[in-house]
C-alpha positions in Angstrom: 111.5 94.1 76.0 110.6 96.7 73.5 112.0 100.3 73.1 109.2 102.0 74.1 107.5 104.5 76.9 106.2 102.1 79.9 104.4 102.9 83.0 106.3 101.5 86.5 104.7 100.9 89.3 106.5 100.4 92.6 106.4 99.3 96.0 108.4 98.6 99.3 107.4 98.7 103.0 107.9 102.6 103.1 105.8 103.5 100.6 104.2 103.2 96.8 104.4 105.2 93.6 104.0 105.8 90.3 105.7 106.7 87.3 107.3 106.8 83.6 110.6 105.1 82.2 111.9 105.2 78.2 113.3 101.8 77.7 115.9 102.2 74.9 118.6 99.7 73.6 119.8 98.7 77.0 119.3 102.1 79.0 116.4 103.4 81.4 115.5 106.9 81.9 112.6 108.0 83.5 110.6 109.3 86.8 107.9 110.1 89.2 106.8 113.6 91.1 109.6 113.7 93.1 112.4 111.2 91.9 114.4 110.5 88.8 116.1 107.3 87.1 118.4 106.3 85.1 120.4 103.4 84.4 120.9 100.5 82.3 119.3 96.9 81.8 120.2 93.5 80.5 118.1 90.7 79.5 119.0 86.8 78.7 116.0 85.5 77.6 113.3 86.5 80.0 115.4 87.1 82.7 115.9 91.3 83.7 118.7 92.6 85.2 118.9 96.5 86.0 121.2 98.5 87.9 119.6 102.1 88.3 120.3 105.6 90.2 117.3 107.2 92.2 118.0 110.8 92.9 115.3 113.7 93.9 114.8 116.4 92.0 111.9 118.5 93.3 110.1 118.1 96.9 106.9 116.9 96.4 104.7 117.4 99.8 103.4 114.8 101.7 105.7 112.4 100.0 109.3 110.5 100.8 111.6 108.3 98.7 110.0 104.4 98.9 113.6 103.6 100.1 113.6 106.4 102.3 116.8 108.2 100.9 116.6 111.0 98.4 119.6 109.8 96.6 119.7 105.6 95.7 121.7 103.0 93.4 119.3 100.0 93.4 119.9 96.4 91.5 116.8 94.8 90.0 116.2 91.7 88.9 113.4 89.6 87.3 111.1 88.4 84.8 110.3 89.9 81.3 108.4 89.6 78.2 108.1 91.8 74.8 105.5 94.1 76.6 106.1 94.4 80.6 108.5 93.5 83.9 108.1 92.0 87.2 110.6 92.6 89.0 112.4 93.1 92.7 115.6 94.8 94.2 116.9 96.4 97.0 119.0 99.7 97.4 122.4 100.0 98.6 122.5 101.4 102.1 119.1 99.7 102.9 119.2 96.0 101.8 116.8 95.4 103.9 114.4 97.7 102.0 113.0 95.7 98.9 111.3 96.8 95.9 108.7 95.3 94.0 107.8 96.6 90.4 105.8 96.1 87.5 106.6 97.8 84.1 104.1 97.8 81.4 104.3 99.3 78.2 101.9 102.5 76.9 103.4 103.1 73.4 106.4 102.0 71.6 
């Protein structure tokens, strides 16, 4: 994957969202209305592997954590290319909980 500024779009049985992650030599910073990341990534080939922190930072009415905890360590794992990420994971605490995501990138 590119360094670059990428859109993330996200989904698990609790919920959707939205938001913004910098991808940049192996680390992952970004967020949404309510939640930040950060973390770090790996690829071999096209194969993505993440590990990531979730925490809130502002309450945003109307809306709850898609993992419905305000504070979240969550592996990912999936396919990549130069320009985007599909991926899935689950959160510690709620493996039960999975996430599906697609990254796509808006400018490098």
């Amino acid at each position: 994957m590119k360094n670059g500024l990428y859109k993330v779009s996200f989904k698990t049985p609790l919920g959707q969202g939205n938001g913004v992650v910098v991808i940049n030599n192996g680390s992952i910073k970004g967020g949404d209305s309510m939640m930040y990341y950060t973390g770090t990534f790996q690829l071999d080939g096209n194969q993505f592997t993440a590990n990531i922190h979730a925490g809130k930072h502002s309450d945003a009415p109307g809306m709850s954590s898609v993992f419905g905890l305000n504070d979240v360590d969550v592996k990912l794992q999936g396919a990549a290319t130069d320009t985007s990420a599909t991926i899935q994971g689950s959160a510690a605490g709620v493996p039960q909980v999975t996430l599906q995501a697609q990254l796509t990138l808006i400018t490098e």
